[in-house]
LUMBADO-635108 format. One line per 3 residues: number of its first residue (from 1); their letters; for each residue x, y, z of C-alpha. Coordinates in Angstrom, 2 decimals. Layout:
<recs>
NUM	A	X Y Z  ...;
</recs>
This chain:
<recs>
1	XXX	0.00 0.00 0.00  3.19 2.34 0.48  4.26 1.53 -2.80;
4	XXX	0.63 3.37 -4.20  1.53 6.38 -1.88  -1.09 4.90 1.24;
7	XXX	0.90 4.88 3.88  -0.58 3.30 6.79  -0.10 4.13 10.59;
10	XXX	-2.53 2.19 12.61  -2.66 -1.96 10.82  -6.65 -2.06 11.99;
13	XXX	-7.10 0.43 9.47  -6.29 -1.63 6.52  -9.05 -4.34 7.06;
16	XXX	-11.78 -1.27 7.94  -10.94 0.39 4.89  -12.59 -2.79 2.95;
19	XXX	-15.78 -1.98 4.54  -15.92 1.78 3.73  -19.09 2.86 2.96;
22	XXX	-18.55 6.89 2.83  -15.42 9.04 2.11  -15.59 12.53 3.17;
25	XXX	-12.86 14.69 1.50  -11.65 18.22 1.81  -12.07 19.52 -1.85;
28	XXX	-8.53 22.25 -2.16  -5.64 19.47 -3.07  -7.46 16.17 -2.88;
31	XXX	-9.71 16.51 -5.57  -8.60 19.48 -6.58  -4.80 20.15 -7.56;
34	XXX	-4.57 23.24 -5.14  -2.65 24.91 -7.78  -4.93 28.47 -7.45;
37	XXX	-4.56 30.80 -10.40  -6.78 34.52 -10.49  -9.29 33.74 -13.60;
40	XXX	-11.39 36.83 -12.49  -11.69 40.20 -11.31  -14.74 42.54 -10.08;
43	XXX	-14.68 46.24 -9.58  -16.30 49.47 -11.29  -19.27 46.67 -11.29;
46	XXX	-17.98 45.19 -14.03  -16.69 41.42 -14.33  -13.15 41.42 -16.05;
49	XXX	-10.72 38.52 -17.37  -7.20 38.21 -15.32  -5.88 38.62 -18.85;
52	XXX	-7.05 42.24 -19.51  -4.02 45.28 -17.93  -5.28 46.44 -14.46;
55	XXX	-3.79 50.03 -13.37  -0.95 49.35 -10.32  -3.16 51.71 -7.98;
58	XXX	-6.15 49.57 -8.28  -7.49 49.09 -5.16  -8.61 45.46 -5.12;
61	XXX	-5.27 44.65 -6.63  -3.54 46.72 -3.30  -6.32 45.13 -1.04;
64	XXX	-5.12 41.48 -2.50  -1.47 41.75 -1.76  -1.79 44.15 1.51;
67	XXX	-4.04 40.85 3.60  -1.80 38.39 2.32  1.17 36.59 4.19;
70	XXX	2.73 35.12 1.61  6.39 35.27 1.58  8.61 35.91 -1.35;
73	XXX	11.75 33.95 -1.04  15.38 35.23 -2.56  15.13 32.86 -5.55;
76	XXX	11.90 35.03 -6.50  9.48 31.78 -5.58  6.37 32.52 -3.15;
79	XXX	5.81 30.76 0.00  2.69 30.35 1.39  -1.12 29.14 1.16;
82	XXX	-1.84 28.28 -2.25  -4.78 30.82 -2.31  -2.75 33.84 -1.26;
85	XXX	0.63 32.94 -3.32  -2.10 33.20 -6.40  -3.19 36.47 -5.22;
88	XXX	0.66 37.80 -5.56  1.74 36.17 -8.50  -1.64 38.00 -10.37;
91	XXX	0.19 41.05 -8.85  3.60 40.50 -10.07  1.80 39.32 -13.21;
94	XXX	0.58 42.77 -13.16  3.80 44.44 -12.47  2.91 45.17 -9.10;
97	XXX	5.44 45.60 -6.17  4.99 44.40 -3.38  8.33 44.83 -1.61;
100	XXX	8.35 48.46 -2.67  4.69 49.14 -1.34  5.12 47.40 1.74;
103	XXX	8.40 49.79 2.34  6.35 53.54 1.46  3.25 51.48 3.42;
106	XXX	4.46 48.88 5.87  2.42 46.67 8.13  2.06 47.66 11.81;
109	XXX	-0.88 45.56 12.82  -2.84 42.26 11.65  -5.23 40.43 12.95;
112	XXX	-4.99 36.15 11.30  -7.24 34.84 9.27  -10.00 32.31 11.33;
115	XXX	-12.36 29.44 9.73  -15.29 31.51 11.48  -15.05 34.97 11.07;
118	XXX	-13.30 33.95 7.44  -11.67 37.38 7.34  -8.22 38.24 7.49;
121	XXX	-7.37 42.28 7.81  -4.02 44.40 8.09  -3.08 47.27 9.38;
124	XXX	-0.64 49.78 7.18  0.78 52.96 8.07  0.50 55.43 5.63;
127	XXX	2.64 58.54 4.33  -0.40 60.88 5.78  -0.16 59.83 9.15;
130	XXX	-3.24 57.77 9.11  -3.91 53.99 8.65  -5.11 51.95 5.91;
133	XXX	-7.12 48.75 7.11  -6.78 45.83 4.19  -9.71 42.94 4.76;
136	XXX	-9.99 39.80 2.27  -12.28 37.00 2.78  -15.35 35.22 2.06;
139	XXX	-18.06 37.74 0.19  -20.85 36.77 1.60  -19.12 37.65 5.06;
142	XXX	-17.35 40.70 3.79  -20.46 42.25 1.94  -22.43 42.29 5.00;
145	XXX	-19.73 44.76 6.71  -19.67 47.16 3.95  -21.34 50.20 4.02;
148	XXX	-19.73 52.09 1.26  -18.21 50.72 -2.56  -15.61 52.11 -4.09;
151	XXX	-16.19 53.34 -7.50  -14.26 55.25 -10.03  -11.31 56.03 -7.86;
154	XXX	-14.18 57.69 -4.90  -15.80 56.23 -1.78  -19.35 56.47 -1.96;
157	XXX	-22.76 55.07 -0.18  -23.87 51.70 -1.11  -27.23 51.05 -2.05;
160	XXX	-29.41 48.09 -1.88  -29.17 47.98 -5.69  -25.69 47.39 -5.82;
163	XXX	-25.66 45.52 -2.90  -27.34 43.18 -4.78  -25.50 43.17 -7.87;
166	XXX	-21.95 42.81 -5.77  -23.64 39.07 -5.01  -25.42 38.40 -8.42;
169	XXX	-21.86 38.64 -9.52  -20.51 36.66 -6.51  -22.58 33.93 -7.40;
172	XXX	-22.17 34.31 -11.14  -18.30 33.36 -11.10  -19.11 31.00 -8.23;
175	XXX	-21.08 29.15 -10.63  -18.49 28.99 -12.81  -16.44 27.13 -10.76;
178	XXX	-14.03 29.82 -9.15  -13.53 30.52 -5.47  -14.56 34.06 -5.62;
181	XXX	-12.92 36.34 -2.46  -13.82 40.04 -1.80  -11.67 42.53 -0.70;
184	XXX	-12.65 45.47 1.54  -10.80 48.66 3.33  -10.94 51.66 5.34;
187	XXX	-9.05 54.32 6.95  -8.43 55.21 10.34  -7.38 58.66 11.71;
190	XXX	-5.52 56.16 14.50  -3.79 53.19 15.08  -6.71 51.56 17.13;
193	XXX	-6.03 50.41 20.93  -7.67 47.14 20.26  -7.16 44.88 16.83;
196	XXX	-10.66 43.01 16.93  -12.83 42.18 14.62  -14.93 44.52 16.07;
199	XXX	-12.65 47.40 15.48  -10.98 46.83 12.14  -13.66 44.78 10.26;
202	XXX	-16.78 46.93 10.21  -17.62 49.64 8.75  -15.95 48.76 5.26;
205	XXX	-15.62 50.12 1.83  -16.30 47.42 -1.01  -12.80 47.36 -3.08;
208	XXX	-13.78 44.26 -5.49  -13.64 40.52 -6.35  -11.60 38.12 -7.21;
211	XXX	-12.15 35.05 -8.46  -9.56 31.74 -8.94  -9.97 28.51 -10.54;
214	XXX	-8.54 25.14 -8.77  -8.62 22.86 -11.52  -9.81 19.21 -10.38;
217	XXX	-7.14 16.21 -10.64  -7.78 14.25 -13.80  -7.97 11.32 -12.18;
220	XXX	-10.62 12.70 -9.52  -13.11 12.23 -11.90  -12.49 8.54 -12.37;
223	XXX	-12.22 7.43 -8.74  -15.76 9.04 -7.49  -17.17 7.08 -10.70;
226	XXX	-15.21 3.85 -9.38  -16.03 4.69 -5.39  -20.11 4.89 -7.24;
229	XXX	-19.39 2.02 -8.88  -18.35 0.16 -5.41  -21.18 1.13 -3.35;
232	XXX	-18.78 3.80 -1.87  -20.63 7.53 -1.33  -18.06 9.81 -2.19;
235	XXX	-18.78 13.41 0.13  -17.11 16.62 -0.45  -16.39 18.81 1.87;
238	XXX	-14.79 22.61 1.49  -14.99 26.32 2.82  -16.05 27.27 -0.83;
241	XXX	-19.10 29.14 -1.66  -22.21 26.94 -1.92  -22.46 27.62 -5.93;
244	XXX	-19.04 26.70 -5.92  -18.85 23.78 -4.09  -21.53 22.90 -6.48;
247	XXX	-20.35 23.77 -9.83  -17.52 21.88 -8.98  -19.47 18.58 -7.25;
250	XXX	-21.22 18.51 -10.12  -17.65 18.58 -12.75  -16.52 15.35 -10.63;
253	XXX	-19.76 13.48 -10.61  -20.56 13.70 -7.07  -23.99 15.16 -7.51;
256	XXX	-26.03 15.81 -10.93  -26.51 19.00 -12.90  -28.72 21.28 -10.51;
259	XXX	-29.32 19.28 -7.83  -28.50 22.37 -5.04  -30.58 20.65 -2.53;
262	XXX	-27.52 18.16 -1.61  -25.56 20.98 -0.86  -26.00 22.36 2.56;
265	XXX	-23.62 24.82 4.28  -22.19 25.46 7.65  -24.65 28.25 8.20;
268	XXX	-27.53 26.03 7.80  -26.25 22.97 9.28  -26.26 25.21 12.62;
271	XXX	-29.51 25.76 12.48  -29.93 21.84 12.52  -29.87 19.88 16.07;
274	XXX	-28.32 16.65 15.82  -31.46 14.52 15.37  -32.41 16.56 12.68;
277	XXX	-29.48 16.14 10.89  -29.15 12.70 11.65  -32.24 11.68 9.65;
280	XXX	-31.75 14.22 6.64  -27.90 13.14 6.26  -29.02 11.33 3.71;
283	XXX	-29.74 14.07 1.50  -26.24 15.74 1.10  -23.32 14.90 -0.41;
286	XXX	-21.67 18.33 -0.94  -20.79 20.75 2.34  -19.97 24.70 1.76;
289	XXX	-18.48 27.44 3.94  -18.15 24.87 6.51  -15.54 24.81 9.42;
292	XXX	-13.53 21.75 10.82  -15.68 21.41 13.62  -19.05 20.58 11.61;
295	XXX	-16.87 17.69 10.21  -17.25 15.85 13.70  -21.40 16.30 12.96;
298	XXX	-21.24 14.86 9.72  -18.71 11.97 10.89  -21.05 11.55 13.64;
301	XXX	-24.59 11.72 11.34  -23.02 9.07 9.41  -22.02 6.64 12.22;
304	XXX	-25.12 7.17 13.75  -26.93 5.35 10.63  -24.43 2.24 10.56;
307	XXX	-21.71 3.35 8.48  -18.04 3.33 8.06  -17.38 6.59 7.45;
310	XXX	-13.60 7.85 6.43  -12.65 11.53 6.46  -9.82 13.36 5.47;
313	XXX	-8.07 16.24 6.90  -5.00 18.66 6.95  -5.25 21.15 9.90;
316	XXX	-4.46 21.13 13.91  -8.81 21.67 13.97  -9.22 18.56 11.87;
319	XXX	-7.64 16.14 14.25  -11.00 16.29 16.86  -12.82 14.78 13.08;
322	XXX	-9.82 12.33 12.51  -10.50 10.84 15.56  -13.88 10.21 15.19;
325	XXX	-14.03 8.94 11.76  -13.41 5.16 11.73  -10.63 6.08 9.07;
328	XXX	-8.83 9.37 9.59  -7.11 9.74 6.80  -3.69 12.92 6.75;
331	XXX	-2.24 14.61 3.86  1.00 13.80 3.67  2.31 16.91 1.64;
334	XXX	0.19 19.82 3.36  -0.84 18.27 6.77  0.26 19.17 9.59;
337	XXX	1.95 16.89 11.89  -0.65 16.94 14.24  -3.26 15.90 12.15;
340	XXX	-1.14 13.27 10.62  -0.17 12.19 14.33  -4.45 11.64 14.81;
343	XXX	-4.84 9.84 11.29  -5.14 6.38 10.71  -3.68 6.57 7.43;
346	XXX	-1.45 9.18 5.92  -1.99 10.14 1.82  1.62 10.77 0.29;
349	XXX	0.09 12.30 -2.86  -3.16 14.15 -1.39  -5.00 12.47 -3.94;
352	XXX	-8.47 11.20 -3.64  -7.75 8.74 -6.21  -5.23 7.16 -3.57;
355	XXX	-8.01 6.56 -1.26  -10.26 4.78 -3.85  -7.23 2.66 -4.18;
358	XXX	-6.72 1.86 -0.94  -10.13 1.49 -0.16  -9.57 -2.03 -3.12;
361	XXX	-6.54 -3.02 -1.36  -7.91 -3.41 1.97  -10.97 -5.36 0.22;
364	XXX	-8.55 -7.23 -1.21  -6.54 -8.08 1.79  -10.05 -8.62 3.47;
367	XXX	-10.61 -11.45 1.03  -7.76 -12.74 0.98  -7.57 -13.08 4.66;
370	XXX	-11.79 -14.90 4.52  -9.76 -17.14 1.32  -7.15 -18.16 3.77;
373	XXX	-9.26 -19.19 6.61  -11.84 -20.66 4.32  -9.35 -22.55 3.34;
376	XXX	-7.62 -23.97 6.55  -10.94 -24.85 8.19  -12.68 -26.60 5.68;
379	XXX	-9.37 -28.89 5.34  -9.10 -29.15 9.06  -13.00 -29.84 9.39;
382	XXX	-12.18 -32.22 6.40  -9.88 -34.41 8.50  -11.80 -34.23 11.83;
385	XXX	-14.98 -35.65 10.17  -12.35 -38.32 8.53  -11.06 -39.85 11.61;
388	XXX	-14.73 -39.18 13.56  -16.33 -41.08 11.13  -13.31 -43.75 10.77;
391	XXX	-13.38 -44.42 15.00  -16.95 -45.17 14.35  -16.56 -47.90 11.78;
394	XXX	-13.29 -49.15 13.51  -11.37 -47.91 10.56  -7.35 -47.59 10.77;
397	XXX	-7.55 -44.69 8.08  -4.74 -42.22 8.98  -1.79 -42.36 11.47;
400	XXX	-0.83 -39.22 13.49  1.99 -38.62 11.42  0.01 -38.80 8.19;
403	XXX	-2.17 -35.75 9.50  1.02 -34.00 10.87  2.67 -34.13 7.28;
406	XXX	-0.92 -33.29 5.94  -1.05 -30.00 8.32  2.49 -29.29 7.22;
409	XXX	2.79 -29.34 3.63  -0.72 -28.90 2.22  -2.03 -26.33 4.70;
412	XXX	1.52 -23.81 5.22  2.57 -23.33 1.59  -0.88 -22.60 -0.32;
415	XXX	-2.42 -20.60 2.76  0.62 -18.27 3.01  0.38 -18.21 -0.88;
418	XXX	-3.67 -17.25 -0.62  -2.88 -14.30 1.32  -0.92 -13.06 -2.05;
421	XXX	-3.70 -13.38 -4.21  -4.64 -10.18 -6.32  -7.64 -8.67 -6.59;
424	XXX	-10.64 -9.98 -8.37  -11.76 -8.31 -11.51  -14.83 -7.20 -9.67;
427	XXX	-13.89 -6.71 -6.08  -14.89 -2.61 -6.46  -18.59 -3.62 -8.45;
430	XXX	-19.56 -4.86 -4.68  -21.18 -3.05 -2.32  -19.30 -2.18 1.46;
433	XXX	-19.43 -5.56 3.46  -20.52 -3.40 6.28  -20.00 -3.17 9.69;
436	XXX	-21.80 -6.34 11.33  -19.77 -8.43 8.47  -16.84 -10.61 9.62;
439	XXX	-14.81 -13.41 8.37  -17.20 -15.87 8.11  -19.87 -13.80 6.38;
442	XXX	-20.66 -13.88 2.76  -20.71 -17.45 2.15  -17.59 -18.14 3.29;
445	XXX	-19.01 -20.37 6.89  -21.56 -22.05 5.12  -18.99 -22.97 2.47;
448	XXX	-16.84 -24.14 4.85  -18.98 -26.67 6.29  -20.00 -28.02 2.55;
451	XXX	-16.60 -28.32 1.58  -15.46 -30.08 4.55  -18.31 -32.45 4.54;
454	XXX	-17.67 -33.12 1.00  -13.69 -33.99 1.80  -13.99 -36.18 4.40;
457	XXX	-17.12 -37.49 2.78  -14.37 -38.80 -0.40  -11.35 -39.49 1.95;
460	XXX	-13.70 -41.85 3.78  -14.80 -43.08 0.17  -11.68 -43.60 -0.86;
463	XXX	-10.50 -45.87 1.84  -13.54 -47.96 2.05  -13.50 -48.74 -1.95;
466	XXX	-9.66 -49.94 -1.58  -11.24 -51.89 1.11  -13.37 -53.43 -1.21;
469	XXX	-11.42 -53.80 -4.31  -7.83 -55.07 -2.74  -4.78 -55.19 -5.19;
472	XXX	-4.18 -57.84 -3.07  -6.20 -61.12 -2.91  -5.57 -64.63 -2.14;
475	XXX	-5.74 -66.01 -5.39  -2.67 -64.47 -7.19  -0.38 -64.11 -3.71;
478	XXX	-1.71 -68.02 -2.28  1.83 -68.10 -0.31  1.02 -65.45 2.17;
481	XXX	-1.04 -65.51 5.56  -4.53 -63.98 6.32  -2.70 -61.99 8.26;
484	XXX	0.02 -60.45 5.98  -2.12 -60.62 2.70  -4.51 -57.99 5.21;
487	XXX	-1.74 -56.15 6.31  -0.87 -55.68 2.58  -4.42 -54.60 1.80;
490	XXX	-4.77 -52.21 4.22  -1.56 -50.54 3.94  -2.91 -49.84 -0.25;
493	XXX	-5.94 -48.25 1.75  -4.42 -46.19 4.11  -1.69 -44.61 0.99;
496	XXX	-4.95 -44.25 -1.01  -6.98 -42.11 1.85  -3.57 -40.40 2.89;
499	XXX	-2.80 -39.40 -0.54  -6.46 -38.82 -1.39  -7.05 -36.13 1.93;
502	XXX	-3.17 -34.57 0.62  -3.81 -33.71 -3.05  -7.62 -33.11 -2.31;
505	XXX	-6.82 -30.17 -0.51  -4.29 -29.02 -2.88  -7.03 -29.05 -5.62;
508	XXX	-9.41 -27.57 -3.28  -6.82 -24.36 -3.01  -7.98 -23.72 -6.68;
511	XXX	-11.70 -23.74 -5.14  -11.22 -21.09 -2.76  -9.46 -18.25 -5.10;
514	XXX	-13.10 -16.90 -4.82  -16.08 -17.65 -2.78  -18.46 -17.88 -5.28;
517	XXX	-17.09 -17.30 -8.90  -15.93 -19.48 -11.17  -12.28 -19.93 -10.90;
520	XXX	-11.92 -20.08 -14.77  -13.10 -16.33 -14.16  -10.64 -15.75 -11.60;
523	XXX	-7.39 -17.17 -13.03  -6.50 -20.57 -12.11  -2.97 -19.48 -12.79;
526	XXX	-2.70 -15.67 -11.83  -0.49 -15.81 -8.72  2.60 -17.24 -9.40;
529	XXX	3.30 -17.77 -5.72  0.30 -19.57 -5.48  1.73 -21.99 -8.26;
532	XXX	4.77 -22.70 -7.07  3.60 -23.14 -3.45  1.03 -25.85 -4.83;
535	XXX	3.76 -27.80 -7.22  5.94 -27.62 -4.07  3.56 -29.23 -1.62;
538	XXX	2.18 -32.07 -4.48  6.20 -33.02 -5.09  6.62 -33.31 -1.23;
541	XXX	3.06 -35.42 -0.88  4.79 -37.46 -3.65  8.22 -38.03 -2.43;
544	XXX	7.03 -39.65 0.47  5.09 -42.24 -1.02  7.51 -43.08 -4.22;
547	XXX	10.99 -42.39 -2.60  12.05 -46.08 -0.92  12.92 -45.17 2.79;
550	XXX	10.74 -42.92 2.50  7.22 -44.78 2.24  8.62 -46.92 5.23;
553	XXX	9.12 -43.96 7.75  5.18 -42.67 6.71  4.52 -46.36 6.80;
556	XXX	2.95 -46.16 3.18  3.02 -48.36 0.32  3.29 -48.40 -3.29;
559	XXX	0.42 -47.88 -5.03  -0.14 -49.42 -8.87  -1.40 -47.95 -11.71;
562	XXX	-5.14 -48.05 -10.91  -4.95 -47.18 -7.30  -3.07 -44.01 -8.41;
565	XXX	-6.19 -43.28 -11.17  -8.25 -43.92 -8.30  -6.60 -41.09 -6.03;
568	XXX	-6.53 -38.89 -9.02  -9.92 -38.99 -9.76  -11.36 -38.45 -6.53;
571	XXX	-9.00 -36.04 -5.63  -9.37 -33.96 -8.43  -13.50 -34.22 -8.37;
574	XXX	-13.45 -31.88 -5.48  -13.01 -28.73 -8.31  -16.19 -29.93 -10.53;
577	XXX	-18.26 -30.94 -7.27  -17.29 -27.37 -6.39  -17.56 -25.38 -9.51;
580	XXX	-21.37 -26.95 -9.83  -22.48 -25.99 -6.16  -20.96 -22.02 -6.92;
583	XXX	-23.19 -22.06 -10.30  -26.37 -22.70 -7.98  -25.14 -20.06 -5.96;
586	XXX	-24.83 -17.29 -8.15  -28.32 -18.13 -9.80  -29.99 -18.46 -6.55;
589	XXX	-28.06 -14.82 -5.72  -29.67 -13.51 -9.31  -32.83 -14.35 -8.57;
592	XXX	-32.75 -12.88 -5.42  -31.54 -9.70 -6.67  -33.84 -9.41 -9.08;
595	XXX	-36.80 -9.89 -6.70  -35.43 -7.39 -4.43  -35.52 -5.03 -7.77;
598	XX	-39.11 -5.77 -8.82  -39.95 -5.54 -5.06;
</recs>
């Protein structure tokens, strides 16, 4: 799983990640490339392309570099959040410097950006003796602080009208896709005693908007169709705007084309108690403007209804969400240690794609781990029924050391081999196993019992037709005792029911490559570890039966010709027996499918 950038932290995780049933991801760099680039601009009420000039005293352009902590390193590259380092490359795009502004207007008070007010201002002394106050964040938030727009170089009232048209606009280029911010300012005659929201973030002038384009990871597209496609509900989650969040949902398949009713928002999922929410969970696959802690709600909702639930996160406030999910999954590039340090698994690409993939490896160590036990019992249950059954007749079938050499050679090699098996062609068309599944569920005990019936039921056949049909007989060895020409006999029947159990179980491995398809669908021949482990344990059954010395430690005999067809036969029946009862299976499964349907 390393190798396909999953790295995983807590070994649990791997076997719950098979039963996934919803992935909640962050949207910026995990299906989105987090690469920002300005697409947009809005001021003068008018929508412009990043491509036509802007003037250097622009004031959305000053507003956009001024609340911005990006840092320009000596090598001329930017350093920073990918949203804000896009905000100053448009600007040195623009032939706009920074350094030199910050030097005639330098910063002499800030107060951070936070995931609830979602503003960030600074403070900038100016050559007049009074103070500019820069504020960037969401529009919706900003807008509602302004007072005043700023229009053709002058300051004047804001009226409803525009009001209006500032977030007809807003929602225009979020519908295109763009993560639109807004930019506001104001002047103070003093530096201000106290920087608080309060103080510096009311009372605002409308400067503009800006809008930027994260362009979705090719691949993103393709793994929410296969996570579909597995029963998996892929959920995105992001402190976009809701037509945003939306316009991009709908580019990666998560919802369809105008469905804004499975889009809710942090706003209104406050208004919702838990119970509430609980019961309508159902109805959303896409959250906007939403902060880390209403990912513990939706984590929560989730569990609440019976699912496995894995979330994503990058930030110190994720880790509470991490934690709660049954699979907190880290970014390995832009988490922070502390939310990798409350993560079950850690993504060394950010990619959403990654998780679809590891969601099919730990399905596929899931079955490989139900193959292997599958496996084991039924030819353990085989050889308990064998020597039940046996005592009861007053058989001598098997010695102790026959079943020892039976446990060591057909059950180590092709078990540990099972466990290497690759996935099955349609191992992501199923749905989540879900959470009351375990080891034994889907198929996998009753097949056990069937198949271990049916082994000792041939072993047991096996011995009792050599029984009946001795190599051995009176009439063409007349010089031996009753007592040796029996001996003889039943040493050809205990070979033929050692040797029978042995390579029965080594054509039952094929069998168990999938619990109910065909294993001409599966491969026969797919694993090569598999292979060798099987022609490894049928030379050793051999040796010990054709290698003089040998046979007389395992107290076995020779067998002829026939007696070998005989052990063949039988032996090998256990893949057609099989292969017939998995047809009746999958039919039976059809039909009840299709019943379910029409129901």
């Amino acid at each position: 799983m390393a190798k396909r950038n999953s790295v995983i932290r807590k070994l649990p995780a791997v076997e719950t990640l098979g039963s996934t049933d919803i992935i909640a991801s962050d949207k910026t760099g995990t299906l989105t490339l987090n690469q920002m680039t300005v697409e947009k601009w809005y001021d003068d009420f008018q929508q412009k392309s990043s491509k036509n000039p802007i003037k250097l005293d622009n004031m959305t352009l000053k507003i956009m570099n001024y609340a911005n902590d990006t840092k320009i390193a000596q090598d001329g590259s930017l350093i920073g959040d990918p949203t804000e380092t896009a905000l100053v490359q448009f600007g040195i795009d623009q032939k706009f410097s920074l350094g030199e502004s910050l030097q005639q207007e330098p910063r002499v008070g800030e107060l951070p950006f936070d995931s609830d007010r979602k503003l960030m201002s600074t403070v900038h002394q100016l050559s007049n003796g009074r103070y500019l106050v820069a504020v960037k964040g969401a529009p919706d938030v900003l807008i509602q602080r302004t007072n005043r727009v700023f229009v053709a170089g002058e300051e004047v009232s804001m009226t409803e009208k525009q009001r209006n048209e500032i977030l007809f606009n807003n929602a225009d280029m979020a519908k295109q896709a763009l993560r639109v911010l807004a930019m506001g300012f104001k002047y103070l005659d003093e530096f201000p005693q106290e920087l608080t929201s309060e103080v510096l973030e009311n009372d605002l002038c409308f400067a503009g908007l800006v809008g930027m384009i994260d362009p979705e990871r090719e691949e993103a597209a393709e793994a929410v169709r296969m996570a579909k496609e597995a029963g998996i509900r892929p959920i995105m989650i992001t402190g976009d705007h809701k037509d945003t969040a939306e316009a991009i949902a709908v580019r990666l398949g998560i919802i369809h084309s105008g469905n804004s009713n499975a889009v809710l928002t942090g706003a209104e999922l406050n208004e919702m108690s838990d119970e509430v929410f609980a019961k309508q969970v159902y109805n959303y696959s896409v959250y906007a403007r939403v902060s880390p802690e209403h990912k513990v709600r939706i984590v929560k909702a989730w569990q609440q209804e019976g699912k496995v639930v894995a979330m994503t996160g990058d930030g110190v406030n994720d880790a509470p969400s991490l934690k709660q999910a049954d699979i907190g999954i880290g970014m390995g590039i832009t988490g922070t240690e502390v939310s990798k340090g409350a993560s079950d698994m850690v993504l060394a690409d950010d990619n959403f794609a990654t998780i679809v993939v590891a969601v099919e490896e730990g399905r596929k160590v899931f079955s490989n781990i139900q193959k292997t036990v599958q496996y084991l019992l039924a030819a353990n249950l085989g050889e308990v029924l064998t020597l039940f059954i046996a005592t009861m007749f007053a058989w001598d079938t098997l010695l102790p050391i026959h079943l020892l050499w039976i446990n060591l050679v057909t059950d180590t090699f092709p078990a540990i081999a099972l466990g290497m098996e690759p996935a099955e062609k349609d191992l992501m068309s199923h749905k989540p196993r879900g959470r009351s599944s375990n080891l034994f569920s889907g198929g996998v005990f009753s097949s056990i019992i069937y198949q271990g019936i049916l082994e000792g039921g041939l072993t047991l056949f096996v011995y009792w037709f050599a029984i009946q049909n001795p190599a051995h007989t009176a009439l063409n060895m007349p010089e031996l005792s009753t007592q040796a020409l029996y001996n003889l006999q039943h040493a050809d029947a205990l070979t033929m029911c050692f040797a029978t159990l042995g390579f029965m179980q080594l054509f039952h491995a094929f069998n168990v490559k999938s619990v109910k398809q065909s294993i001409f669908k599966v491969g026969p021949f797919r694993n090569k570890t598999f292979n060798w482990a099987i022609l490894l344990s049928f030379v050793l059954m051999g040796v010990i039966i054709l290698v003089p010395g040998l046979n007389d430690i395992f107290r076995v005999a020779s067998l002829n010709g026939t007696q070998w067809g005989v052990v063949a036969g039988v032996s090998f029946s256990i893949i057609p027996i099989v292969e017939v009862v998995k047809l009746f299976q999958r039919k039976l499964h059809k039909e009840k499918v299709e019943e379910a349907v029409i129901e």
